[in-house]
PDB file of N, H, CA, C and O in Angstrom:
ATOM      1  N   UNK A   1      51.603 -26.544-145.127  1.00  0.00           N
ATOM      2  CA  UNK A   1      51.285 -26.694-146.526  1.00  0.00           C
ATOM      3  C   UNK A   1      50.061 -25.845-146.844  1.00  0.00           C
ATOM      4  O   UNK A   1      49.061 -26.077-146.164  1.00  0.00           O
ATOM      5  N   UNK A   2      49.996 -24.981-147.691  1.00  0.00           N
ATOM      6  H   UNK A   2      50.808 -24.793-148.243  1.00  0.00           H
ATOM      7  CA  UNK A   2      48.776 -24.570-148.272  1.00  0.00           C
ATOM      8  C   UNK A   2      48.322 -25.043-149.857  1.00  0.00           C
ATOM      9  O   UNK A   2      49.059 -25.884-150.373  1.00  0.00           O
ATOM     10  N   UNK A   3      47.484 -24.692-150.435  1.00  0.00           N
ATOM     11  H   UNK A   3      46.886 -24.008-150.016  1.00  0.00           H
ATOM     12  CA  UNK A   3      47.308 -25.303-151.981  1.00  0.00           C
ATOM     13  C   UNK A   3      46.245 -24.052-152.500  1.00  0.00           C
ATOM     14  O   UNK A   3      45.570 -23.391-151.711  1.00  0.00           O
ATOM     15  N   UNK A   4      46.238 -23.895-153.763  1.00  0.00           N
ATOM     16  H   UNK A   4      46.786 -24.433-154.404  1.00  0.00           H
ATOM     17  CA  UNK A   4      46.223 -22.931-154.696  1.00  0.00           C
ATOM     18  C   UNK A   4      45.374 -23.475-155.689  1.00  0.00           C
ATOM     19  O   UNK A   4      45.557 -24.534-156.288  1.00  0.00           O
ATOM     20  N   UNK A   5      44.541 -22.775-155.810  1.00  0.00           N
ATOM     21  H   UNK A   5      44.392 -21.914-155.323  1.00  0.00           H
ATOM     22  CA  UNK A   5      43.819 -23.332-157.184  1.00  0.00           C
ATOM     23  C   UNK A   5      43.272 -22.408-158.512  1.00  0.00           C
ATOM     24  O   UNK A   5      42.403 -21.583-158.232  1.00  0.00           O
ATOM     25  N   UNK A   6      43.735 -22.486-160.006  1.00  0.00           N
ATOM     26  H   UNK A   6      44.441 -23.156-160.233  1.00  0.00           H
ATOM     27  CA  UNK A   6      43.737 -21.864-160.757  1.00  0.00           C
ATOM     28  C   UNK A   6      42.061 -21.955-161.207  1.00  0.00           C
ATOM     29  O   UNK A   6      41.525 -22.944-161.706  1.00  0.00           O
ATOM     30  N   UNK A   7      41.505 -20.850-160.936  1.00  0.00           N
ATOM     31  H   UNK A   7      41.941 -20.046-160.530  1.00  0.00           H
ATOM     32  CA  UNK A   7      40.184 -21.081-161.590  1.00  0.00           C
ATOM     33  C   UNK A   7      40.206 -20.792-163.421  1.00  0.00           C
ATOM     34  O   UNK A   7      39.397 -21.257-164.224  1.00  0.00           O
ATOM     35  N   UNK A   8      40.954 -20.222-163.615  1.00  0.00           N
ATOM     36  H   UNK A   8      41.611 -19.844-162.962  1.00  0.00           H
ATOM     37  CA  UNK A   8      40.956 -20.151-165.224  1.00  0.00           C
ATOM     38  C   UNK A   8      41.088 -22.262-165.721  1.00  0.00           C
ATOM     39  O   UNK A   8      40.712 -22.580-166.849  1.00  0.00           O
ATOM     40  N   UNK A   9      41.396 -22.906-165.162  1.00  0.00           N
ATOM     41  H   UNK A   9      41.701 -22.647-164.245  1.00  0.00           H
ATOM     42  CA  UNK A   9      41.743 -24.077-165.416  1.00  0.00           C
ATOM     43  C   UNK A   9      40.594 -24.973-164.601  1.00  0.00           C
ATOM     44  O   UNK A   9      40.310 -25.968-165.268  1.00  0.00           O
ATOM     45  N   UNK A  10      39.924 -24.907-163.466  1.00  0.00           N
ATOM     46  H   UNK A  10      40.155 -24.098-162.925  1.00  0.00           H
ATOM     47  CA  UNK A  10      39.487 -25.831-162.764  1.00  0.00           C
ATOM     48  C   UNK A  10      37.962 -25.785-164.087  1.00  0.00           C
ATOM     49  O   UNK A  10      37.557 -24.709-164.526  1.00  0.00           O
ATOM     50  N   UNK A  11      37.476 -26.853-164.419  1.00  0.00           N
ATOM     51  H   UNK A  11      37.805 -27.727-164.062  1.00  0.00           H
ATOM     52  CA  UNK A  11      36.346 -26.934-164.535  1.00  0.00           C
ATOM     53  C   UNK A  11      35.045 -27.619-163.630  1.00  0.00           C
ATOM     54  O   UNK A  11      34.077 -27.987-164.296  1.00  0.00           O
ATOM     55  N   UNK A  12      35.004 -27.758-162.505  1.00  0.00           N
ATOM     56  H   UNK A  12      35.791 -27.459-161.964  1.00  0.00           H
ATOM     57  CA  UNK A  12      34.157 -28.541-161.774  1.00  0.00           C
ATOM     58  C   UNK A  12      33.839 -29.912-161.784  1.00  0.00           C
ATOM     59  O   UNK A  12      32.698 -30.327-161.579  1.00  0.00           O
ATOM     60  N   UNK A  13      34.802 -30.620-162.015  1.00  0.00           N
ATOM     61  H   UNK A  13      35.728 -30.283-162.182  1.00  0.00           H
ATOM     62  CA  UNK A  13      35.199 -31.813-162.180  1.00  0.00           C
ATOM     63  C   UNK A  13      34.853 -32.465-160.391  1.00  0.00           C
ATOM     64  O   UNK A  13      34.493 -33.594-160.057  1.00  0.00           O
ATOM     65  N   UNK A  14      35.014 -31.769-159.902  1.00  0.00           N
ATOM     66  H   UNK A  14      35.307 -30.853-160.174  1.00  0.00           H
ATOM     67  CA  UNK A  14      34.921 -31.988-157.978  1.00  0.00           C
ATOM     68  C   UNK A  14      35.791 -33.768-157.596  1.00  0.00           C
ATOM     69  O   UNK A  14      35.385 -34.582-156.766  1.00  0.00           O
ATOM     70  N   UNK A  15      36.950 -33.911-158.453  1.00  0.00           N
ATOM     71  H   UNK A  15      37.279 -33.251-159.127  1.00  0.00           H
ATOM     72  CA  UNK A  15      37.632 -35.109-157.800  1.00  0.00           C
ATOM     73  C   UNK A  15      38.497 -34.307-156.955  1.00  0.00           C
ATOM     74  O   UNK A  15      39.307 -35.140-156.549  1.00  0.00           O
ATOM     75  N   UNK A  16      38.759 -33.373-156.531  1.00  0.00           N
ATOM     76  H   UNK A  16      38.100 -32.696-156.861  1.00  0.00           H
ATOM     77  CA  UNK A  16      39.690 -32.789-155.553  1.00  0.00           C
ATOM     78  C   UNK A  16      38.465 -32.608-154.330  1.00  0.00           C
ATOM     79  O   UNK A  16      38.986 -32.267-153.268  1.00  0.00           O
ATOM     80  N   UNK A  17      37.022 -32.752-154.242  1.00  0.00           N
ATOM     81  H   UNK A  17      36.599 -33.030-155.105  1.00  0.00           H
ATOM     82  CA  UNK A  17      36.267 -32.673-153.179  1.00  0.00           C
ATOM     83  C   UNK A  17      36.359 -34.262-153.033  1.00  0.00           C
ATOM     84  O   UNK A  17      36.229 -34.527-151.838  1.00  0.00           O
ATOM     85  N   UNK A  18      36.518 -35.311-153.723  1.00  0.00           N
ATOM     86  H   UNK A  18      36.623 -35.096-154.694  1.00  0.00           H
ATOM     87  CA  UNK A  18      36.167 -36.492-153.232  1.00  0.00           C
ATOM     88  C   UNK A  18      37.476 -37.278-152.644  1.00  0.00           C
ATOM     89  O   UNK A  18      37.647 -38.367-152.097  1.00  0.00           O
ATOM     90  N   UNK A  19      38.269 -36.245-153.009  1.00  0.00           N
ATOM     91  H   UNK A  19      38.130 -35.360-153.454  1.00  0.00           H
ATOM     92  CA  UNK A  19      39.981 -36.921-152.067  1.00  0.00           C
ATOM     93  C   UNK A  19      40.171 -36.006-150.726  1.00  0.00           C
ATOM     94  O   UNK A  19      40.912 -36.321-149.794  1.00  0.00           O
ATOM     95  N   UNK A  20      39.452 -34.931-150.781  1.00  0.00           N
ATOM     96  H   UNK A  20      38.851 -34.675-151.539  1.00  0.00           H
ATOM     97  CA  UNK A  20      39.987 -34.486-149.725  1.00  0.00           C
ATOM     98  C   UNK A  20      38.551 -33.175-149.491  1.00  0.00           C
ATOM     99  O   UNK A  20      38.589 -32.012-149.894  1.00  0.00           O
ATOM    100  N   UNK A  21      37.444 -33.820-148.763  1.00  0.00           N
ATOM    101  H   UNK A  21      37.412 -34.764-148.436  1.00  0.00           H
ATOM    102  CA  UNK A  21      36.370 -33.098-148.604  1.00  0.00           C
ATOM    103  C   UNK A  21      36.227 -31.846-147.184  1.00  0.00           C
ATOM    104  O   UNK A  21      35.439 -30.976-146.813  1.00  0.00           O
ATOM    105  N   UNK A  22      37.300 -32.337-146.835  1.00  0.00           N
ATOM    106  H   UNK A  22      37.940 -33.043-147.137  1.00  0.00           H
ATOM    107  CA  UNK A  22      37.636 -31.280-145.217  1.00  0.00           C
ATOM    108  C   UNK A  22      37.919 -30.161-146.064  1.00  0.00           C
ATOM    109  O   UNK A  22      37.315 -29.153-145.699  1.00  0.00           O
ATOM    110  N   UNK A  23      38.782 -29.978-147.276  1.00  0.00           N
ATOM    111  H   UNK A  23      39.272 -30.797-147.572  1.00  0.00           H
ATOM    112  CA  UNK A  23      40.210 -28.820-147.519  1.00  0.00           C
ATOM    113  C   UNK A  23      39.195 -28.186-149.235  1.00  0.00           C
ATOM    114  O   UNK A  23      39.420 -27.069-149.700  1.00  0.00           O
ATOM    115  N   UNK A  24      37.967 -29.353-150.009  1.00  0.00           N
ATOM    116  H   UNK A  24      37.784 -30.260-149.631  1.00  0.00           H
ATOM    117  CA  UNK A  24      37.659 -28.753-150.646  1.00  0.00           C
ATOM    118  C   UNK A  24      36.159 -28.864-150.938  1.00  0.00           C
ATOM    119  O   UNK A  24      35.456 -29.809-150.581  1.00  0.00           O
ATOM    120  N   UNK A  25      35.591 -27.382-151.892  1.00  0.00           N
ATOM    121  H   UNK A  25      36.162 -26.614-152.182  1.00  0.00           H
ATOM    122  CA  UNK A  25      34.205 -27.715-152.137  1.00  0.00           C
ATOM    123  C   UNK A  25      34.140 -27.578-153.447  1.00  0.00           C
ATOM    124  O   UNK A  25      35.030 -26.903-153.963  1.00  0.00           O
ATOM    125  N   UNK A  26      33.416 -27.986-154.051  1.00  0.00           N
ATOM    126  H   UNK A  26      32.693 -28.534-153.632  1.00  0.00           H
ATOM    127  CA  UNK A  26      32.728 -27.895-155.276  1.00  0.00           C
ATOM    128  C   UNK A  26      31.346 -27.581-156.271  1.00  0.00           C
ATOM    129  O   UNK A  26      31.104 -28.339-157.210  1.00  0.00           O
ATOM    130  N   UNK A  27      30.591 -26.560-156.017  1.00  0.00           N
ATOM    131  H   UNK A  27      30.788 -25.944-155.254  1.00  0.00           H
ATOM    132  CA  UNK A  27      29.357 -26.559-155.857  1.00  0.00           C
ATOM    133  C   UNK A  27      29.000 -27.180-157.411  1.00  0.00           C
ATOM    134  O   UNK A  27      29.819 -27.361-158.313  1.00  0.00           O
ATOM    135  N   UNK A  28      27.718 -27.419-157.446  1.00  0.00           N
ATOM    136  H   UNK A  28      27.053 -27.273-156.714  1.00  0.00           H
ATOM    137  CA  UNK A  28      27.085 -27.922-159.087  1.00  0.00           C
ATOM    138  C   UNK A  28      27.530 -26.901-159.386  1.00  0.00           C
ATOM    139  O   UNK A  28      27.555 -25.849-158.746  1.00  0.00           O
ATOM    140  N   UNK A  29      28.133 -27.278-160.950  1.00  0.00           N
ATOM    141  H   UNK A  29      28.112 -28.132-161.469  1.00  0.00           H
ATOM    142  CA  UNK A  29      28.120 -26.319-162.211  1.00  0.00           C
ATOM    143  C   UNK A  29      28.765 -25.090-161.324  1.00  0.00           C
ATOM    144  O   UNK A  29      28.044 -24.099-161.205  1.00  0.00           O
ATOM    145  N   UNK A  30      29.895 -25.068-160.771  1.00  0.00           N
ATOM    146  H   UNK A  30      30.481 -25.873-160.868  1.00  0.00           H
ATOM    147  CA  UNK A  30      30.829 -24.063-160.108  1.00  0.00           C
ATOM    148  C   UNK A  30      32.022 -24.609-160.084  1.00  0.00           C
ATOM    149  O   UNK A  30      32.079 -25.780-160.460  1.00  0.00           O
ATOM    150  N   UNK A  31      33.244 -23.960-159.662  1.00  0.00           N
ATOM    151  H   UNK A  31      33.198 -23.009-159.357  1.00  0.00           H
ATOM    152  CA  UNK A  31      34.372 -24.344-159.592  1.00  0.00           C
ATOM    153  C   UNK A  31      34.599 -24.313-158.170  1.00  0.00           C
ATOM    154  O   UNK A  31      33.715 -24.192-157.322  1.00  0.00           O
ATOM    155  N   UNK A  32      36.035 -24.449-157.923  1.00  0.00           N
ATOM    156  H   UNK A  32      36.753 -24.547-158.612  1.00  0.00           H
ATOM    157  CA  UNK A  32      36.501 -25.407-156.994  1.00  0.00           C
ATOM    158  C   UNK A  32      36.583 -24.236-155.887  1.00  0.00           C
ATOM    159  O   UNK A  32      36.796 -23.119-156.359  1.00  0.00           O
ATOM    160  N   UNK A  33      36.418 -24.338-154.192  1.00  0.00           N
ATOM    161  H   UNK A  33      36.245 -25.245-153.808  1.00  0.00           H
ATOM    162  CA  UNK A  33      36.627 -23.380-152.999  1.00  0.00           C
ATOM    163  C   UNK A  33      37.080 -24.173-152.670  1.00  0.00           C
ATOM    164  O   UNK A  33      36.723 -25.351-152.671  1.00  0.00           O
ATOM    165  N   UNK A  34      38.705 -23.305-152.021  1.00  0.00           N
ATOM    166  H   UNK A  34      38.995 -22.348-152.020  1.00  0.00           H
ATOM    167  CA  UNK A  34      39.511 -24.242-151.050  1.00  0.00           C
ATOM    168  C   UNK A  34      38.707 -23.730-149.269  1.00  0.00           C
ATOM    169  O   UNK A  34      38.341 -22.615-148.895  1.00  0.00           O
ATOM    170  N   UNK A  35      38.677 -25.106-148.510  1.00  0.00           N
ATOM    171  H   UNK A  35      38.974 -26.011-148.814  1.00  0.00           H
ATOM    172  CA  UNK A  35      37.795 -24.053-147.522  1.00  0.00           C
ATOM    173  C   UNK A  35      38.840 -23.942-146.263  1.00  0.00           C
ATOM    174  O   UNK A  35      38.370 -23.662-145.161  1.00  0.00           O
ATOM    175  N   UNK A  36      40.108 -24.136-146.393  1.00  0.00           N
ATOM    176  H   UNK A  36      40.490 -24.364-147.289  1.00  0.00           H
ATOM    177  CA  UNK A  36      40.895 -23.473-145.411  1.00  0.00           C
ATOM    178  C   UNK A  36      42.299 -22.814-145.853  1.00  0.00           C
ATOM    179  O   UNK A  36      42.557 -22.773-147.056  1.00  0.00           O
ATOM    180  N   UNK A  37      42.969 -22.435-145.166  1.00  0.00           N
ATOM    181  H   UNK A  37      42.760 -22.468-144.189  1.00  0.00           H
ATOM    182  CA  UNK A  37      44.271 -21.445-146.044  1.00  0.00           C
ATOM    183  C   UNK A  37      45.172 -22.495-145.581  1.00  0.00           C
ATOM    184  O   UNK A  37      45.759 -23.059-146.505  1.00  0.00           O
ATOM    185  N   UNK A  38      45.546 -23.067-143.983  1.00  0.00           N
ATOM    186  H   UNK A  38      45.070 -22.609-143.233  1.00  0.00           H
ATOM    187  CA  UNK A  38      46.533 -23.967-143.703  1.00  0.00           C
ATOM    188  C   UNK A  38      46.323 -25.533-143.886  1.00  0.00           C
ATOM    189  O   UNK A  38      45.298 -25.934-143.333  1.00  0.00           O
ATOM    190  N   UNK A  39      46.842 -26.210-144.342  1.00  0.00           N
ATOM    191  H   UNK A  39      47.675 -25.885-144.791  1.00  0.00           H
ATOM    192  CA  UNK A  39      46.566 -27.573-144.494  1.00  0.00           C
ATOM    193  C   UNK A  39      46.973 -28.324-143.209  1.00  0.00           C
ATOM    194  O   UNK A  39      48.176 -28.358-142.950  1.00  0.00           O
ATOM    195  N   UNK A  40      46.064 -28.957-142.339  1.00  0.00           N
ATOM    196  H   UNK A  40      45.086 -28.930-142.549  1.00  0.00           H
ATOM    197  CA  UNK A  40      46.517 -29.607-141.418  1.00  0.00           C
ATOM    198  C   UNK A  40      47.386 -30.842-141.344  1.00  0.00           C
ATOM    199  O   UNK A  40      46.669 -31.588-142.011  1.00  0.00           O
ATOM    200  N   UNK A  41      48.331 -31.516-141.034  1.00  0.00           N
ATOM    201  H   UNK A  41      48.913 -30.910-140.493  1.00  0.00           H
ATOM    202  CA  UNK A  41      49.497 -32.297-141.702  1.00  0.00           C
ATOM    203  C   UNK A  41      48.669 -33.613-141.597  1.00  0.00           C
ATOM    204  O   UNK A  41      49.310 -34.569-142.034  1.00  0.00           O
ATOM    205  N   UNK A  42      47.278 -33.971-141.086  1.00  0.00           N
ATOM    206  H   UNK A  42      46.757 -33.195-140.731  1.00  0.00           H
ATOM    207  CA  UNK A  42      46.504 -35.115-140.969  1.00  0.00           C
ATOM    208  C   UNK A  42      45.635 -35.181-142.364  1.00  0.00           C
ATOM    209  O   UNK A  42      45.121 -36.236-142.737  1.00  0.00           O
ATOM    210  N   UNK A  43      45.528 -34.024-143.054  1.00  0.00           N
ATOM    211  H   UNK A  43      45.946 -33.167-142.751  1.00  0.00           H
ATOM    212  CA  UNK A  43      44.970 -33.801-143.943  1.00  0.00           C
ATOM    213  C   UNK A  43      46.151 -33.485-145.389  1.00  0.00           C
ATOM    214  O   UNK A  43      45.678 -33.099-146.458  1.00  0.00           O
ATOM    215  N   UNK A  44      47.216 -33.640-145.276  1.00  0.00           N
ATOM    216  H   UNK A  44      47.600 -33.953-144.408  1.00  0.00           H
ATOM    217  CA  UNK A  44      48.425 -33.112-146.348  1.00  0.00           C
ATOM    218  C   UNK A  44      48.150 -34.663-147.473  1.00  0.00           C
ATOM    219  O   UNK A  44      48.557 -34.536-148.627  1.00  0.00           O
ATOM    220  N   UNK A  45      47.637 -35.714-147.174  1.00  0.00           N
ATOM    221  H   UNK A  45      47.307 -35.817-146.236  1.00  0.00           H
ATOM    222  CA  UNK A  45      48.071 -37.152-147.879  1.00  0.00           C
ATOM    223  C   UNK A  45      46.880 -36.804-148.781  1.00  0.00           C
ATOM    224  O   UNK A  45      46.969 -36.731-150.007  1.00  0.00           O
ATOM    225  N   UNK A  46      45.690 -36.584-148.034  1.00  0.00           N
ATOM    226  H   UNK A  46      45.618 -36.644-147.039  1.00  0.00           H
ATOM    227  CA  UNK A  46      44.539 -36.106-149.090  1.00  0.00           C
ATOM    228  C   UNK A  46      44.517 -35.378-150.112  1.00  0.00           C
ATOM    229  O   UNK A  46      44.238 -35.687-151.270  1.00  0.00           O
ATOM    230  N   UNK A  47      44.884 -34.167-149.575  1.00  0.00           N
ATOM    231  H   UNK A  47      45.111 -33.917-148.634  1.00  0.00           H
ATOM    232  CA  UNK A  47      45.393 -33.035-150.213  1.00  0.00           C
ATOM    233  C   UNK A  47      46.082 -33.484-151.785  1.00  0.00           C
ATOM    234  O   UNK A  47      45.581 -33.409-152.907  1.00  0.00           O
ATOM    235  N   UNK A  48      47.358 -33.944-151.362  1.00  0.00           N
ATOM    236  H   UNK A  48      47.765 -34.005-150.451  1.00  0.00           H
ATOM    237  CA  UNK A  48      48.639 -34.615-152.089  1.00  0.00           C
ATOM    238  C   UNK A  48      47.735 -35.171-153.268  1.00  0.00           C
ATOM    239  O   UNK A  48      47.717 -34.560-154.336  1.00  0.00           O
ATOM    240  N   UNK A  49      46.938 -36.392-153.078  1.00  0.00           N
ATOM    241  H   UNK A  49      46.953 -36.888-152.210  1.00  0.00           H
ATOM    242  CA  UNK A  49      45.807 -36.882-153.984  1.00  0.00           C
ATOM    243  C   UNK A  49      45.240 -36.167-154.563  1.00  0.00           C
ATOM    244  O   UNK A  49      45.842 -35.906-155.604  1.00  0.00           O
ATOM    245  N   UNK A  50      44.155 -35.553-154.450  1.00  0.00           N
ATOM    246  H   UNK A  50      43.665 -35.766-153.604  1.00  0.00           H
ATOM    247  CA  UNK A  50      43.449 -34.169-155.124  1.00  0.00           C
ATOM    248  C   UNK A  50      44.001 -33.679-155.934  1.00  0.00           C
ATOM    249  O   UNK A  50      43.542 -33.722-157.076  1.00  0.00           O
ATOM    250  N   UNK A  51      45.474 -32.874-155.596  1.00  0.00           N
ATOM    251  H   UNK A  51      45.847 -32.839-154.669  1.00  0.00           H
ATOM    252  CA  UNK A  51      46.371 -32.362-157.034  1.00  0.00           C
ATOM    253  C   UNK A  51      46.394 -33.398-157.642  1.00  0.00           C
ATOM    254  O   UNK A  51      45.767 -33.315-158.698  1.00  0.00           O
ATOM    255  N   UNK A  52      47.193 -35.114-157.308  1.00  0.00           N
ATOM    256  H   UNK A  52      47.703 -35.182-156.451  1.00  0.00           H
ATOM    257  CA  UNK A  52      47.674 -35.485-158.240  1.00  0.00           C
ATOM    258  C   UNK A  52      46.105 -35.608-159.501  1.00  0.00           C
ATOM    259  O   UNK A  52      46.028 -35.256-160.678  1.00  0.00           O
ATOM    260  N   UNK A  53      45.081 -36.245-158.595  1.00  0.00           N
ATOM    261  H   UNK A  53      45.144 -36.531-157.639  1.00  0.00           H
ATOM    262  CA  UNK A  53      44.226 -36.583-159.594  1.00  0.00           C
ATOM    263  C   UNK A  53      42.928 -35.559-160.626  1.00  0.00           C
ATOM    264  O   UNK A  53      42.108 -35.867-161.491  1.00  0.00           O
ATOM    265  N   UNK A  54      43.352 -34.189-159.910  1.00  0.00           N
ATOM    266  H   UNK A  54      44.019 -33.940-159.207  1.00  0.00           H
ATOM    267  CA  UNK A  54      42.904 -33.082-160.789  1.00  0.00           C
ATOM    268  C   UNK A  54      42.720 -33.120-162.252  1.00  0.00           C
ATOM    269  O   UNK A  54      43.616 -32.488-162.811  1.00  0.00           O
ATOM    270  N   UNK A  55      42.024 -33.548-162.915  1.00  0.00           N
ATOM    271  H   UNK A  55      41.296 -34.062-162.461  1.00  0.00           H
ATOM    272  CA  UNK A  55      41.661 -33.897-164.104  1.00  0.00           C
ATOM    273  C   UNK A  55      42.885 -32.484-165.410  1.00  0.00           C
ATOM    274  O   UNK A  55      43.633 -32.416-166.386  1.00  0.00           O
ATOM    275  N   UNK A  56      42.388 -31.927-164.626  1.00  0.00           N
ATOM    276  H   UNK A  56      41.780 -31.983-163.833  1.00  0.00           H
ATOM    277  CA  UNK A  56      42.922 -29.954-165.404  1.00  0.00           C
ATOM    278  C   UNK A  56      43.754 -29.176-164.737  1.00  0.00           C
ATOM    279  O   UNK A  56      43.917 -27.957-164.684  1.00  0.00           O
ATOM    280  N   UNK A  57      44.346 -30.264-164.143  1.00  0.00           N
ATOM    281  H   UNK A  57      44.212 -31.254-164.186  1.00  0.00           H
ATOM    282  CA  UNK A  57      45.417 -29.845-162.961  1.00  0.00           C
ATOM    283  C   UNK A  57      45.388 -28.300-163.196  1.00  0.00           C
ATOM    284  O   UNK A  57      46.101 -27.672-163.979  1.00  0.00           O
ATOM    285  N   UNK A  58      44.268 -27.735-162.232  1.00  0.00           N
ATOM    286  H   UNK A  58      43.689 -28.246-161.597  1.00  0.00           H
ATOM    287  CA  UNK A  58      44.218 -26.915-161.536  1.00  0.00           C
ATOM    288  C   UNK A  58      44.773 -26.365-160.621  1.00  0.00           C
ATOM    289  O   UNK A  58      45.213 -25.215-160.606  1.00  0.00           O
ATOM    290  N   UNK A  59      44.795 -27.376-159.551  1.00  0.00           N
ATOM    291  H   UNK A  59      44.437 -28.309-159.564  1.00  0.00           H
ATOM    292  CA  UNK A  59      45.493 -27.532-157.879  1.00  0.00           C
ATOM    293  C   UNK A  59      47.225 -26.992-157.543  1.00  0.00           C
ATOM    294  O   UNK A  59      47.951 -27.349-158.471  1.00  0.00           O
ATOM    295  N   UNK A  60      47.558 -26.659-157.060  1.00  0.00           N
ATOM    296  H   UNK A  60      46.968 -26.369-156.306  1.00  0.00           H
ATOM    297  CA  UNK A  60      49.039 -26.424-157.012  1.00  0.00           C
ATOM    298  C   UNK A  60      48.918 -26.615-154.763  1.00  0.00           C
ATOM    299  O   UNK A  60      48.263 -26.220-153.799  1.00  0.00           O
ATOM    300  N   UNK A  61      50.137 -27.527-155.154  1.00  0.00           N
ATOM    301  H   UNK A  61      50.669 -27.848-155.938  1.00  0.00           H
ATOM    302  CA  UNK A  61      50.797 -27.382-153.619  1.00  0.00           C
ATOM    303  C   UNK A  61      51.714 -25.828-153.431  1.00  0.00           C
ATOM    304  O   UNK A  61      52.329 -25.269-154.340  1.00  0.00           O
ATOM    305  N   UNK A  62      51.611 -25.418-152.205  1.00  0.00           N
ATOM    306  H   UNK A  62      51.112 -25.872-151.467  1.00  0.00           H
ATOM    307  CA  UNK A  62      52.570 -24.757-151.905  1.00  0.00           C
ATOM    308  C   UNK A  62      52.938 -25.095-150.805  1.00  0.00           C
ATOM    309  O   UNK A  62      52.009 -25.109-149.998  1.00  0.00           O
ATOM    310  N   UNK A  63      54.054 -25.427-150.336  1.00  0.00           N
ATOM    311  H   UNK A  63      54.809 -25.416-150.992  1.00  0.00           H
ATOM    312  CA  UNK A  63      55.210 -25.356-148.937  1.00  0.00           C
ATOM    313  C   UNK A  63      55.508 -24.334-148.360  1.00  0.00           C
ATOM    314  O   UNK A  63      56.374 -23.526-148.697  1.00  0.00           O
ATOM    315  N   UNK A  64      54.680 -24.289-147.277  1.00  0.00           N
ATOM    316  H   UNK A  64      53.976 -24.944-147.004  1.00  0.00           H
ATOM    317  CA  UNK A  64      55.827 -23.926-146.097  1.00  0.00           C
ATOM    318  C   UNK A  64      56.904 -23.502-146.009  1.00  0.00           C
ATOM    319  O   UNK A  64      57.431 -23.382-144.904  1.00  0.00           O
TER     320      UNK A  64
END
């Protein structure tokens, strides 16, 4: 699994760092860094969360 994130859309909301803080960062007053390219499958449920609860659904899953 990897995931994608639209910066024209993310506003720094950082609920995708608080579901899944391994896979994201959020600096103050910055938008969103994914900090790995492969999603580890121990880390995919987190992940999964983060999109859903993306305020500006930013986030996009991609499959494998």
């Amino acid at each position: 699994m990897k995931v994608e994130a639209d910066l024209d859309l993310c506003q720094g909301h950082a609920m995708c760092s608080l579901e899944a803080p391994d896979v994201f960062d959020v600096p103050k007053h910055g938008k969103v860094r994914i900090l790995m390219d492969d999603i580890p499958e121990k880390l995919c449920g987190d992940v999964r969360s983060a999109v859903r609860y993306c305020p500006t659904r930013a986030l996009r899953i991609v499959e494998d």
